[in-house]
VOPAGU-2260 file (C-alpha; in pm, 1 decimal, decimal comma):
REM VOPAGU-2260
SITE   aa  ch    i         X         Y         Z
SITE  UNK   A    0       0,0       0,0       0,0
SITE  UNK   A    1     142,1     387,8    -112,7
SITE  UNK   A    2     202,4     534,4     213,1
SITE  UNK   A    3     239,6     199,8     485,6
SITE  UNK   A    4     601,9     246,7     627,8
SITE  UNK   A    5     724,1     -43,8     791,4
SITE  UNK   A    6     656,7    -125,1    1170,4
SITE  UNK   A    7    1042,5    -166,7    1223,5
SITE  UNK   A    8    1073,7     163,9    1098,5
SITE  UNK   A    9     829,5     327,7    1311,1
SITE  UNK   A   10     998,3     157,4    1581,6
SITE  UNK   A   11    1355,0     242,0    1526,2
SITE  UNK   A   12    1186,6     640,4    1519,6
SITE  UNK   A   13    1062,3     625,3    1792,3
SITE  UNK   A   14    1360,8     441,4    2009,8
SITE  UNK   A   15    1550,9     693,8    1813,8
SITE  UNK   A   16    1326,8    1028,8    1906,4
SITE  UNK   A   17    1360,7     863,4    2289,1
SITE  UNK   A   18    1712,6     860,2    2250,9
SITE  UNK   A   19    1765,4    1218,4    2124,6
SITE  UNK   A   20    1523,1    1342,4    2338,3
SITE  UNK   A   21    1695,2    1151,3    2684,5
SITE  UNK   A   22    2024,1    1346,5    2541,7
SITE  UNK   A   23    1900,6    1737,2    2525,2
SITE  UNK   A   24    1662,8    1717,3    2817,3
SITE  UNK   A   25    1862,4    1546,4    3109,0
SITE  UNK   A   26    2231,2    1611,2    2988,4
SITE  UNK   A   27    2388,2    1873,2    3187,2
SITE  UNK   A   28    2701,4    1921,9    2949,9
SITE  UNK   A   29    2466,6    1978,8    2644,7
SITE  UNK   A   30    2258,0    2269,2    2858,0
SITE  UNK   A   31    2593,3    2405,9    2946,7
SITE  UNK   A   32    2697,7    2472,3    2561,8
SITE  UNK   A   33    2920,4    2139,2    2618,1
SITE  UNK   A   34    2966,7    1762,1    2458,0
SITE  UNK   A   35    2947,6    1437,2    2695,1
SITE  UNK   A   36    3239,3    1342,6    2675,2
SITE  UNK   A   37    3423,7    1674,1    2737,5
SITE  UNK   A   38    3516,7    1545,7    3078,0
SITE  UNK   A   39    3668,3    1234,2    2965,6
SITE  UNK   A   40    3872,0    1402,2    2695,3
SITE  UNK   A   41    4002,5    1694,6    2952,4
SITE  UNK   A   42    4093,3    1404,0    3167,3
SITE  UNK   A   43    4330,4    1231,5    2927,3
SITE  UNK   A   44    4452,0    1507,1    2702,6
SITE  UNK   A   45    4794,3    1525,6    2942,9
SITE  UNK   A   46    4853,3    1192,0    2801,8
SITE  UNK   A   47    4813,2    1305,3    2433,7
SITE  UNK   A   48    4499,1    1078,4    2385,8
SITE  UNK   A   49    4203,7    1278,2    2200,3
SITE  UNK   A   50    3850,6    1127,2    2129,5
SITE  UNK   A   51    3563,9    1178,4    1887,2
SITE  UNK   A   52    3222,4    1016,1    1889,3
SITE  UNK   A   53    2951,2    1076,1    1648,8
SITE  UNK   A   54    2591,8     946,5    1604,2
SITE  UNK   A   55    2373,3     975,8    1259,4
SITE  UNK   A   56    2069,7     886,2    1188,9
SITE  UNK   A   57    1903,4     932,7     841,5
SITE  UNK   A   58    1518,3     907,2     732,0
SITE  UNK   A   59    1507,7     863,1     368,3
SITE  UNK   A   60    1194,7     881,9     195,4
SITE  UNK   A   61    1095,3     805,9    -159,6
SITE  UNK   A   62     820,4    1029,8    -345,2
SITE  UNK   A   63     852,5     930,6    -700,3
SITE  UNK   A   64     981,4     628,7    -883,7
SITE  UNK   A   65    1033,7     261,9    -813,6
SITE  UNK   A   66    1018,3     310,1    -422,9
SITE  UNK   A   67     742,9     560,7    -422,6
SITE  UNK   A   68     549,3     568,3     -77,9
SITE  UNK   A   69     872,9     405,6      83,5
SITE  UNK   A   70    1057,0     511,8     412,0
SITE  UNK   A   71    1387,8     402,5     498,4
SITE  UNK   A   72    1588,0     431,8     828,4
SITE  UNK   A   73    1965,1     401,5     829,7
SITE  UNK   A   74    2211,7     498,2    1099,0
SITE  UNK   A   75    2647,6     558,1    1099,5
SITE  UNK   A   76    2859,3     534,0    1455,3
SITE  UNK   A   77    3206,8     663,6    1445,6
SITE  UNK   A   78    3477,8     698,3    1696,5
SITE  UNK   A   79    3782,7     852,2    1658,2
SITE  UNK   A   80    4063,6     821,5    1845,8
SITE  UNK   A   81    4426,7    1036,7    1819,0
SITE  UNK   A   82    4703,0     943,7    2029,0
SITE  UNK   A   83    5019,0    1192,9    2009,6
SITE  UNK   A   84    5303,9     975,2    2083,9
SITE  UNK   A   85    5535,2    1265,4    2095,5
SITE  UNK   A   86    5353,6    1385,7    2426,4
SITE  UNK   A   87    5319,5    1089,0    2550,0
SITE  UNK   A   88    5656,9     914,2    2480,4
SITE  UNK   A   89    5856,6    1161,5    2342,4
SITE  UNK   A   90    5843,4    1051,1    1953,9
SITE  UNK   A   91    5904,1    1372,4    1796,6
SITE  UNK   A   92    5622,7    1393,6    1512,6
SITE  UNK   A   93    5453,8    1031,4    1546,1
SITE  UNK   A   94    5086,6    1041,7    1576,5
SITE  UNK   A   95    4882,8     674,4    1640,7
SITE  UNK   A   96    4480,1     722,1    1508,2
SITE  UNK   A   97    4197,2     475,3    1482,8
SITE  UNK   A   98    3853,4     492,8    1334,4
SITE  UNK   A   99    3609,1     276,5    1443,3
SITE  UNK   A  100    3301,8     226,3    1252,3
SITE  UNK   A  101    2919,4      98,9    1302,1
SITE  UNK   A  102    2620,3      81,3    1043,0
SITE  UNK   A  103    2298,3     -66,5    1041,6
SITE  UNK   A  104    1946,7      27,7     890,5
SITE  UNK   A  105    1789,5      -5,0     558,9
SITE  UNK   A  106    1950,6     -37,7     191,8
SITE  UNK   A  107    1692,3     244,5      27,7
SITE  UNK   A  108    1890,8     233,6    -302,5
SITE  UNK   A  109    1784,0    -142,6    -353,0
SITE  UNK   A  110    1465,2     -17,1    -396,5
SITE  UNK   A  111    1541,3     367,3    -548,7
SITE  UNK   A  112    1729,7     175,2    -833,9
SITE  UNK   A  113    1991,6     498,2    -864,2
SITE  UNK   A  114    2356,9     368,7    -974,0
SITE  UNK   A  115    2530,4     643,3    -798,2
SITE  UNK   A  116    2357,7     565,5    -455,6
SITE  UNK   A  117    2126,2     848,0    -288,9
SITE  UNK   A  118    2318,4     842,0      70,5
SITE  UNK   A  119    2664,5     791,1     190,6
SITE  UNK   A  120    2547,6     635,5     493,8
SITE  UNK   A  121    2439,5     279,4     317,2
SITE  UNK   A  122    2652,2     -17,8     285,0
SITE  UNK   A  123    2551,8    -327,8     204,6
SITE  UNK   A  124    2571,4    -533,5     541,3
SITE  UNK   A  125    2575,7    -373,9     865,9
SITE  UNK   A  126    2858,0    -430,3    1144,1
SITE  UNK   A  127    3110,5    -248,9    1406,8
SITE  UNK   A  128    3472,4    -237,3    1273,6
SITE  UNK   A  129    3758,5     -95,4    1312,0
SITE  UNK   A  130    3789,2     135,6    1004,4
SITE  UNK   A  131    4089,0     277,8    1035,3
SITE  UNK   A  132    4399,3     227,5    1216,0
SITE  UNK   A  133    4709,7     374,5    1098,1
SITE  UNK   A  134    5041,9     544,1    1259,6
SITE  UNK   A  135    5171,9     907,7    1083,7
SITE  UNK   A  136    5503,6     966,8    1092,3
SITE  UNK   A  137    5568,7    1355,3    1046,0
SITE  UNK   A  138    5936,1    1455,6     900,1
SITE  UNK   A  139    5933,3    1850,1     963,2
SITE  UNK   A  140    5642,8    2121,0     865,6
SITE  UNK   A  141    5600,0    1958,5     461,1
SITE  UNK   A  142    5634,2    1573,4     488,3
SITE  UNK   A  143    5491,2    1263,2     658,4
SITE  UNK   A  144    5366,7     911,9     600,1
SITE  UNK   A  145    5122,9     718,6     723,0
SITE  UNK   A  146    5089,8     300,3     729,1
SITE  UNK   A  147    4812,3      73,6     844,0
SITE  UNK   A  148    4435,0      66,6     717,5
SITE  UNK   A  149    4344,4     379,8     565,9
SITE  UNK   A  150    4082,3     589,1     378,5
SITE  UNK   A  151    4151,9     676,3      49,5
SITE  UNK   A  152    3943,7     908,9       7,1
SITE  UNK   A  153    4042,3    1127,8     373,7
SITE  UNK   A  154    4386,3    1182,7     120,9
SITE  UNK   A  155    4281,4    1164,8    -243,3
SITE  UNK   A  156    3993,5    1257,5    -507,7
SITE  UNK   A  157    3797,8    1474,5    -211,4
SITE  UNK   A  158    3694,5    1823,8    -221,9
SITE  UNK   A  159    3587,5    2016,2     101,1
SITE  UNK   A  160    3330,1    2225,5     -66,3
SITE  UNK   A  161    3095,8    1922,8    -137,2
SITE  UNK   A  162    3138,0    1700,9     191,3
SITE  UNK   A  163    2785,8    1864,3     279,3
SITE  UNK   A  164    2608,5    1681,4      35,9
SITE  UNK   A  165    2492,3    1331,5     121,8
SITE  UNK   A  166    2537,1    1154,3    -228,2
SITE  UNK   A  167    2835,6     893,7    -260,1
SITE  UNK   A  168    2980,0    1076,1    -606,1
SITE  UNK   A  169    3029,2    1399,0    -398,4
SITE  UNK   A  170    3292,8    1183,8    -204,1
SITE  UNK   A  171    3455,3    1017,9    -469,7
SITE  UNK   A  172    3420,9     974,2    -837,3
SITE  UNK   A  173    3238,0     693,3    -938,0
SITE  UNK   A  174    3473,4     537,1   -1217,2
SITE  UNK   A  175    3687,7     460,6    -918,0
SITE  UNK   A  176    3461,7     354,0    -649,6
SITE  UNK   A  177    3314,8      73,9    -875,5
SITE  UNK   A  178    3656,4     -43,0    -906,9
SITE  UNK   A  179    3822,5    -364,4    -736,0
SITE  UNK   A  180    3668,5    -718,0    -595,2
SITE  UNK   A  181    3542,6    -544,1    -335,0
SITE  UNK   A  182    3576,1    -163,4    -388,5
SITE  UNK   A  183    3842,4      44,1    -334,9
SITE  UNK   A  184    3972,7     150,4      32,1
SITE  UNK   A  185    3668,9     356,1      78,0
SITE  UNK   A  186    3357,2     355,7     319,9
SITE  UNK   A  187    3270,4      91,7     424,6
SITE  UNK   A  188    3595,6    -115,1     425,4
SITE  UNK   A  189    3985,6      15,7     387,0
SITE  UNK   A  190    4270,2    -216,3     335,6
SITE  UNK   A  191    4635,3    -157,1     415,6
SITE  UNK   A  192    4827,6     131,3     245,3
SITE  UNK   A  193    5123,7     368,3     275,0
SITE  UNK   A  194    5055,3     693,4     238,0
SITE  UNK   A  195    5280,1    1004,4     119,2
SITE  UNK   A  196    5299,8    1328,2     129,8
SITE  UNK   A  197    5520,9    1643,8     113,5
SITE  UNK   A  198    5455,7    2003,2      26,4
SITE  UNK   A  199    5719,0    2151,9    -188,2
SITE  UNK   A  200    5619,9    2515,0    -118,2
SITE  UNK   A  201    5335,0    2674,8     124,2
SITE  UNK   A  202    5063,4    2657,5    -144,4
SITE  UNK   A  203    5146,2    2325,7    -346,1
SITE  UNK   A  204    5149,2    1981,5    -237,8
SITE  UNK   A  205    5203,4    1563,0    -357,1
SITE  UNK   A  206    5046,9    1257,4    -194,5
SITE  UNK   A  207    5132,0     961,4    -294,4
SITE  UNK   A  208    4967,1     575,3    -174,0
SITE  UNK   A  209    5004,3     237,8    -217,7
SITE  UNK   A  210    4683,8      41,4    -122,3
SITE  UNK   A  211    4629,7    -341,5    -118,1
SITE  UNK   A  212    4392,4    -368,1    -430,3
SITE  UNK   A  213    4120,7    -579,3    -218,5
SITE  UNK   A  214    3914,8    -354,2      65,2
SITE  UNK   A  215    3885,6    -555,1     380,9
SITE  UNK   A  216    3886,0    -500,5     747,7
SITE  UNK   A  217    3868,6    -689,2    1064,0
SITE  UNK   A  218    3515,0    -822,4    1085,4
SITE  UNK   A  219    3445,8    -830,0     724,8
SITE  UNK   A  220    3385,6   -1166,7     596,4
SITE  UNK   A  221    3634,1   -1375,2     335,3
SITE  UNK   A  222    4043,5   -1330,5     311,2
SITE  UNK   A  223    4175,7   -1071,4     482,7
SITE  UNK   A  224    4468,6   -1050,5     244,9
SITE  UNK   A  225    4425,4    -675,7     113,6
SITE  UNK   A  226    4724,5    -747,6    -129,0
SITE  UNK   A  227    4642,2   -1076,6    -268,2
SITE  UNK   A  228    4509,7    -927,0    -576,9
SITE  UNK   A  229    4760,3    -697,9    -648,8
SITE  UNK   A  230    4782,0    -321,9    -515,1
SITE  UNK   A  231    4624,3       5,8    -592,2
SITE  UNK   A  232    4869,4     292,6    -634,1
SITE  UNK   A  233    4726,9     634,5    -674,7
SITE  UNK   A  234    4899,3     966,4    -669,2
SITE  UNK   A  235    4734,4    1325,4    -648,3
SITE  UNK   A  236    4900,8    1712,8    -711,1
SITE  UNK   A  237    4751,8    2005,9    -567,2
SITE  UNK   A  238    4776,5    2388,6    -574,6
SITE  UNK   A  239    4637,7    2592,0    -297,4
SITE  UNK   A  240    4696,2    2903,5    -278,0
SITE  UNK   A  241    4346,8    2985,8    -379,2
SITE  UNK   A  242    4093,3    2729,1    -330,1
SITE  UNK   A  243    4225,2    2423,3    -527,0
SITE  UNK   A  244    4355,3    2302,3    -865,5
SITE  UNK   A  245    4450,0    1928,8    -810,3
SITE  UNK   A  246    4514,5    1649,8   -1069,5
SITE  UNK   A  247    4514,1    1290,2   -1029,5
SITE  UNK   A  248    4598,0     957,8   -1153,0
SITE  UNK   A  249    4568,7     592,0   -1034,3
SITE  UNK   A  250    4634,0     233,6   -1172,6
SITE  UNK   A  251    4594,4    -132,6   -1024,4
SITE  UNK   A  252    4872,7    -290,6   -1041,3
SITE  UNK   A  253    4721,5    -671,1   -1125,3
SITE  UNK   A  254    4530,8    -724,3   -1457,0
SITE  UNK   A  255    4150,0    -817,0   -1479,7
SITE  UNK   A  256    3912,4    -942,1   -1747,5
SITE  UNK   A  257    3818,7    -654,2   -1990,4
SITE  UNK   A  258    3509,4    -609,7   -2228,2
SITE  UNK   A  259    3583,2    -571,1   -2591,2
SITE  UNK   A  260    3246,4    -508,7   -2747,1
SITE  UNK   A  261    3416,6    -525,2   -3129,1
SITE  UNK   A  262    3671,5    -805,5   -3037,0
SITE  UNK   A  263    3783,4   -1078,3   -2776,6
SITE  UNK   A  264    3830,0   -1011,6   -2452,0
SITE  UNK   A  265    4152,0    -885,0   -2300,0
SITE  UNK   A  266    4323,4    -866,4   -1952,1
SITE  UNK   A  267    4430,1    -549,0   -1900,8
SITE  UNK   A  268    4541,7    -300,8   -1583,3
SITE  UNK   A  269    4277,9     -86,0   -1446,4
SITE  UNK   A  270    4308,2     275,6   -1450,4
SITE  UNK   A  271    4187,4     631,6   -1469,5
SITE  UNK   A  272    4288,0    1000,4   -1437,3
SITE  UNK   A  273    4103,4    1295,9   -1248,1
SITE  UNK   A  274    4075,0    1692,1   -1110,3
SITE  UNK   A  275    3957,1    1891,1    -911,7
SITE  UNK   A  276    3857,0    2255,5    -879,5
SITE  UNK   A  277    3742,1    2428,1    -609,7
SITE  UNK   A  278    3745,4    2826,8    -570,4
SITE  UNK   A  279    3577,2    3019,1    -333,4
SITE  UNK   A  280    3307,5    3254,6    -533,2
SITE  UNK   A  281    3199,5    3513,2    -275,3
SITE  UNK   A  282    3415,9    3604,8      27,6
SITE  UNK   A  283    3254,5    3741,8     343,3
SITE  UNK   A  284    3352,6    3738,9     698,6
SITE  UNK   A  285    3030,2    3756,1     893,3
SITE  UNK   A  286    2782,0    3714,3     596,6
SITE  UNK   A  287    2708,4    3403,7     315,4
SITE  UNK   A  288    3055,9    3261,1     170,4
SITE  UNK   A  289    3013,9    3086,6    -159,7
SITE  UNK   A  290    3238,2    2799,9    -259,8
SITE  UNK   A  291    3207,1    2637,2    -575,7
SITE  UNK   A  292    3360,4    2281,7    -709,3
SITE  UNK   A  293    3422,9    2124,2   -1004,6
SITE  UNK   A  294    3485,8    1751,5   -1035,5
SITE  UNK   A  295    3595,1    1538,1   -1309,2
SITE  UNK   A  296    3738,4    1159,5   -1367,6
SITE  UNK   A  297    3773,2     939,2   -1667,0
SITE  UNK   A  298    3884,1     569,7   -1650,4
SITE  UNK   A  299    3954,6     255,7   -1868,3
SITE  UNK   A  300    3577,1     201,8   -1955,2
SITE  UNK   A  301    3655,8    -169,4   -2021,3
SITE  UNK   A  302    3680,5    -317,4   -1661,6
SITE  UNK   A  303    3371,4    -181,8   -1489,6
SITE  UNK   A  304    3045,8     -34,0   -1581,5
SITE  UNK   A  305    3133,4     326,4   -1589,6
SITE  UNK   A  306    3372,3     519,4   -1805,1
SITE  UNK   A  307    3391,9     846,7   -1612,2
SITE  UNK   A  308    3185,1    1091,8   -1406,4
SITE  UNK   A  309    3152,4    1445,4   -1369,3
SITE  UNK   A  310    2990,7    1650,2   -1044,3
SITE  UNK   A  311    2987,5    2020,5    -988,0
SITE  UNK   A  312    2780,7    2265,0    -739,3
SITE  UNK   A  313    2872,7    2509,8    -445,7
SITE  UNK   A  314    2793,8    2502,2     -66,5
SITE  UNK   A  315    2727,9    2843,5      99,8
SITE  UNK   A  316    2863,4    2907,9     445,6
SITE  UNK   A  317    2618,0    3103,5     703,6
SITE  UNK   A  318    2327,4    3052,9     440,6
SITE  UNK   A  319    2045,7    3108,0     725,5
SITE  UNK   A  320    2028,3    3516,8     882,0
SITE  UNK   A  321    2127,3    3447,5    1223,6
SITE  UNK   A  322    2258,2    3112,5    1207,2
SITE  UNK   A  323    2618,1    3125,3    1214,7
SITE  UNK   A  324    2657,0    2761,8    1141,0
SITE  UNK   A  325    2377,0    2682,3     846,1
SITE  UNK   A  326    2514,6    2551,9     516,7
SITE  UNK   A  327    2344,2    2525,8     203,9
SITE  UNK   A  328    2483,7    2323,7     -96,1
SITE  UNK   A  329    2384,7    2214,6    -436,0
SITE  UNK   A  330    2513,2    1953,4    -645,7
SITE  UNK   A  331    2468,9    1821,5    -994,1
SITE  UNK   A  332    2616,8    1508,2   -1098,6
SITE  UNK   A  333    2633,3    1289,9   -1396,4
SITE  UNK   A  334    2792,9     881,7   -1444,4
SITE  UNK   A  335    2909,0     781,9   -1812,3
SITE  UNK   A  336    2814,0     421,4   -1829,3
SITE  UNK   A  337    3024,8     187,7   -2042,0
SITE  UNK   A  338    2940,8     -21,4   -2323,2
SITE  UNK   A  339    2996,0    -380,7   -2094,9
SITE  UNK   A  340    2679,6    -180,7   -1930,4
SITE  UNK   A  341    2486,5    -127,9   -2233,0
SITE  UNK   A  342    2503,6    -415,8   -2389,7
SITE  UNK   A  343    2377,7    -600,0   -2051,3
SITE  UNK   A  344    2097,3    -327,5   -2000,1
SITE  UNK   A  345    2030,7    -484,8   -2385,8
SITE  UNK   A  346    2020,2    -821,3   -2329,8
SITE  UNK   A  347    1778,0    -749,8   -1990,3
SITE  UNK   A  348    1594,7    -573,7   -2274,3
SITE  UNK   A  349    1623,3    -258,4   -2148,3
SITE  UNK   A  350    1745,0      78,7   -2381,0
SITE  UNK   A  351    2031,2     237,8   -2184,3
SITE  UNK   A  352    2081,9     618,5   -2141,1
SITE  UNK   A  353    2470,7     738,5   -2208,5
SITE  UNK   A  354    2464,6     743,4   -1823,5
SITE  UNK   A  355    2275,4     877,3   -1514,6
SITE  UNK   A  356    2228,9    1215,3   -1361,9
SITE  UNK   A  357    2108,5    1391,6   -1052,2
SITE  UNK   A  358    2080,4    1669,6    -883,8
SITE  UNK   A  359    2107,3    1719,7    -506,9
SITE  UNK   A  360    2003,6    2014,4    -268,2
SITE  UNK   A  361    2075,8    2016,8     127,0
SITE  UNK   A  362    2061,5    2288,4     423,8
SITE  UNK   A  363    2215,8    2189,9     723,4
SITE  UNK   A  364    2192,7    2393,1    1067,0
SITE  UNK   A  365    2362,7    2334,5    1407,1
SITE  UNK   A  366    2119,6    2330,9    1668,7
SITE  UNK   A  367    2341,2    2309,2    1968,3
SITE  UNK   A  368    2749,4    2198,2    2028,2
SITE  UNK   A  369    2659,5    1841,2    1984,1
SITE  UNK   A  370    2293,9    1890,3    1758,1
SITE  UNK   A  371    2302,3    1926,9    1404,6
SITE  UNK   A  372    1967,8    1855,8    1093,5
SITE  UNK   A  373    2014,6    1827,9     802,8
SITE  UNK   A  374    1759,7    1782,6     490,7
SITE  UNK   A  375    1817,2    1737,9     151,8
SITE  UNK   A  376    1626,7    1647,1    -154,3
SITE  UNK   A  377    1755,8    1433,7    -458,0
SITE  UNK   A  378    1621,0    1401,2    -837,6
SITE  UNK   A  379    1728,3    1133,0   -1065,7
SITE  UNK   A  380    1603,9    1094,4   -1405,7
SITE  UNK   A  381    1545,3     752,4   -1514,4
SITE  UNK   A  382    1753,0     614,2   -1238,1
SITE  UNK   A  383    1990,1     311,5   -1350,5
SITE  UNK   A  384    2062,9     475,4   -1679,8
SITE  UNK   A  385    1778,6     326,8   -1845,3
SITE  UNK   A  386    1483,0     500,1   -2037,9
SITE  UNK   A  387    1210,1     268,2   -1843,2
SITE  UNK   A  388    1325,1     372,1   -1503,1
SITE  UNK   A  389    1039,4     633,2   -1410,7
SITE  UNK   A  390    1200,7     991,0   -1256,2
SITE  UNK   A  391    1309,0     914,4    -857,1
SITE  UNK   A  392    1260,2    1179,1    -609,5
SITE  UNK   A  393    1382,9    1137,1    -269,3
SITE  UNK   A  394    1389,2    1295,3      17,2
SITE  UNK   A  395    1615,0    1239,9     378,8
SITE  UNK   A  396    1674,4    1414,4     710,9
SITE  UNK   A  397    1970,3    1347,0     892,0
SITE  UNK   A  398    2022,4    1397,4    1266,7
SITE  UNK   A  399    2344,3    1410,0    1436,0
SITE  UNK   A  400    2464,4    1392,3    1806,6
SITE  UNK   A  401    2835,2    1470,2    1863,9
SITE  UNK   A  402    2945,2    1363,4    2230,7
């Protein structure tokens, strides 16, 4: 029935709206302008230990399209912990971090049918892990390198001026996120990787990585071998000294089974190029700051189902009168699908598109120190790149506690 949302759902709201509502009504730290666990970190600071926590929970709802009449719930825990060993051992430069990581909820785009994803919380099975875990190594003010499990995409292919918005290809281009048995070292599972970089001057800067081709952390299931299919090496440039102009390139290092619509098929490397542009638009110190980006990537087009992607838009700092905090961002985003995809949509007897677009909209406000909504809407013609698909529009609110 259009309409019925699912009695887990309304039951996970309403533990949820308990929850929240236990946290701004009896904590005294939050009435005092503070986080929970402001005690704990003054406590061990001395000892060079800092600590993070973060709760999200995200309503998506579907008002068009396959999923019309659909609510979703989906939630992300994360944990962060830094430990300067140079306060608390004396190694000069040498910092120890660790991300720890929970999901559950819904999978909304199983139903939505997009092929870009509509929210950057999903993954495919839910679990606590340990994300990250990785030990810098700082060599002066311009170099350092980092080893252990790592996010790609904290280092490469990201652009601070569309973090606000909630869909995946804002985080990282597509042509490289459908890449690899199991993805690349992105959310929801890193692998192992050594990490470079060094700033040649103030406003420039090189990174360097080496990750194991095969994303998998402790608790996922199957080997836990990250290099056992080869490794993933990706390098970035950057200038900064206004906004940013960055280029990239990355290759896998072990051949895979390509698709050769005109011939036989081939084994060849995976790879792809990409840049980034980011500039801020309108500078103000106490009113709206405009940022815009521009994001671009092109790959093989024979190993996966995408050739490249493009994404642009610009987030607005203090968007709201009054609100000091409020963001507002909009984003436009488009997926080149590859012939191995068209001739599949074919044979499903479907007519492909040349690829799928979208456009996204969010305002975000924080409501307190630890508080912050968020709401965004999402259009996607003919979602899946296929003329069938009917138009999906979606809708989500996203709450977040910070303790």
């Amino acid at each position: 029935m259009r309409g019925e949302v699912p009695v887990r759902l309304t039951t996970t709201q309403m533990t949820m709206a308990g929850f929240i509502a236990g946290i701004l009504t009896s904590s005294a730290a939050l009435a005092d302008g503070g986080k929970p666990l402001d005690g704990l970190r003054g406590a061990i600071e001395p000892s060079g230990l800092s600590i993070e926590a973060e709760y999200t929970g995200e309503w998506v709802s579907a008002h068009q399209g396959a999923a019309d009449g659909k609510s979703f719930f989906l939630d992300n825990v994360n944990v962060l912990v830094n430990w300067d060993l140079e306060k608390a051992f004396g190694l000069k430069g040498t910092t120890l971090y660790m991300n720890v990581l929970g999901n559950s909820g819904d999978r909304p785009n199983d139903r939505i049918g997009t092929l870009e994803g509509v929210s950057n919380l999903e993954v495919a099975d839910g679990r606590f892990k340990v994300y990250e875990f990785a030990v810098e190594q700082a060599f002066g003010d311009n170099t350092s390198v980092s080893f252990g499990y790592i996010d790609l995409n904290a280092h490469f292919y990201a652009t601070d001026a569309s973090g606000l918005l909630v869909g995946p290809p804002y985080g990282i281009g597509t042509e490289l996120a459908a890449t690899g048995s199991n993805g690349p070292s992105i959310f929801p599972s890193t692998s192992l990787a050594l990490v470079g970089k060094f700033k040649p001057t103030e406003n420039s800067y090189l990174r360097v990585g080496v990750f194991g081709a095969r994303a998998h952390n402790w608790g996922d299931p199957g080997s836990s071998n990250n290099f056992n299919e080869g490794s993933l090496v990706i390098a970035e440039a950057g200038l900064t000294s206004r906004g940013l102009l960055a280029l990239g390139g990355w290759r896998y290092t072990d051949k895979v089974a390509a698709y050769r619509p005109t011939g036989p098929a081939a084994s060849i490397q995976p790879w792809g190029i990409y840049g980034l542009v980011e500039q801020p638009l309108i500078e103000s110190e106490t009113g709206p700051s405009v940022t815009g980006f521009v994001r671009a990537g092109v790959s093989d087009g024979d190993t996966s189902d995408f050739t490249g992607s493009f994404s642009a838009g610009f987030l607005v700092d203090r968007a709201l009168p009054g609100r000091p905090n409020s963001q507002f961002s909009l984003g436009v985003r488009h997926a080149y699908v590859s012939d191995q995809f068209k001739d599949t949509a074919r044979s499903n007897g479907d007519t492909p598109k040349s690829g799928e677009s979208g456009v996204e909209v969010t305002v975000a406000d924080q409501l307190t120190s630890s508080i912050s909504l968020q709401g965004s809407l999402h259009y996607a013609p003919n979602p899946g790149a296929v003329k069938s698909a009917e138009d999906a529009l979606i809708s989500s609110v996203r709450l977040t506690v910070a303790f």
